[in-house]
GUDODO-226167 format. One record per residue (C-alpha): x, y, z. Coordinates in steps of 0.5 Angstrom, whole numbers, plus 500, padded with zeros to 3 digits. Example, Ala and Ser with C-alpha at 12.3 -4.5 7.8 and 13.67 -1.06 7.14 Angstrom:
2
NUSE,525,491,516 $
NUSE,527,498,514 $
//
This chain:
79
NUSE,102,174,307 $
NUSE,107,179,305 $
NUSE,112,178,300 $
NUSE,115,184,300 $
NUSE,115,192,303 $
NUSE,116,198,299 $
NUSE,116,205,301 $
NUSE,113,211,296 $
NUSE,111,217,299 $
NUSE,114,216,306 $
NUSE,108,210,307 $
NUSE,110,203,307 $
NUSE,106,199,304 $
NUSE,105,191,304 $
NUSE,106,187,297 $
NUSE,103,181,295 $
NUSE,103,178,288 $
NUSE,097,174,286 $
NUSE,095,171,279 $
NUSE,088,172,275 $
NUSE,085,169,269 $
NUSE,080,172,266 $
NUSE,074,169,262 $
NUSE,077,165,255 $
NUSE,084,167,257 $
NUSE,088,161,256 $
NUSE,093,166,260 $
NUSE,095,168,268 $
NUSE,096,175,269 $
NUSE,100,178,275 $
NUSE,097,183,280 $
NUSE,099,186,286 $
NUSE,096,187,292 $
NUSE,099,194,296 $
NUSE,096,195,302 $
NUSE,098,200,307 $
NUSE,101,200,314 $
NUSE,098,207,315 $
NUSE,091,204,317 $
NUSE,088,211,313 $
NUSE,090,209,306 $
NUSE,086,204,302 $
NUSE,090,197,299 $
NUSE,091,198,291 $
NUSE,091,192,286 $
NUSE,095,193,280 $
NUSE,095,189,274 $
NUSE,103,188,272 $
NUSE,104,187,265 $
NUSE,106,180,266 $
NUSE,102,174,263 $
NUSE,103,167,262 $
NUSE,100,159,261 $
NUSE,103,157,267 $
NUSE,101,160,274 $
NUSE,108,157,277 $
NUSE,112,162,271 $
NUSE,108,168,272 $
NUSE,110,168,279 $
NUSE,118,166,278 $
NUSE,118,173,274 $
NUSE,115,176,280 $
NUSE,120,175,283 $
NUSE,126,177,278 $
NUSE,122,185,279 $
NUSE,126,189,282 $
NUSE,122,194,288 $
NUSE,123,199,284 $
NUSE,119,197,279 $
NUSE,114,194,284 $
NUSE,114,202,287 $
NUSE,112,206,279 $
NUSE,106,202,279 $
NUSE,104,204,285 $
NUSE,105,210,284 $
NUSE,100,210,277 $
NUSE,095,208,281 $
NUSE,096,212,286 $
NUSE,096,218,281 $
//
């Protein structure tokens, strides 16, 4: 399910958010999950540096995010 679409580049790329706990952590994560329209690019994961005990918290703050802070973390990524 897409949450939402950015474009960076000229390429529109599907975002989805996602949440991961690593081993002795009581905290969640989030990671965002880009993956392009352009069959040609590869998906990216991207860890946002948001974390939480709660799952349901984590993905409340995502959604207070703007786009353009979505588009600079991939950028990174893609540098």
């Amino acid at each position: 399910m897409v949450w939402r679409v950015v474009v960076h580049d000229d390429h529109r790329w599907n975002v989805s958010p996602a949440a991961e706990r690593r081993a002795n952590s009581p905290n969640w994560n989030l990671v965002f999950a880009f993956r392009p329209t352009d069959l040609e690019r590869r998906p990216v994961w991207a860890t946002y540096p948001l974390s939480s005990a709660s799952r349901a918290a984590l993905f409340a703050q995502a959604e207070k995010l703007p786009d353009d802070a979505l588009t600079a973390l991939l950028a990174e990524q893609l540098e």
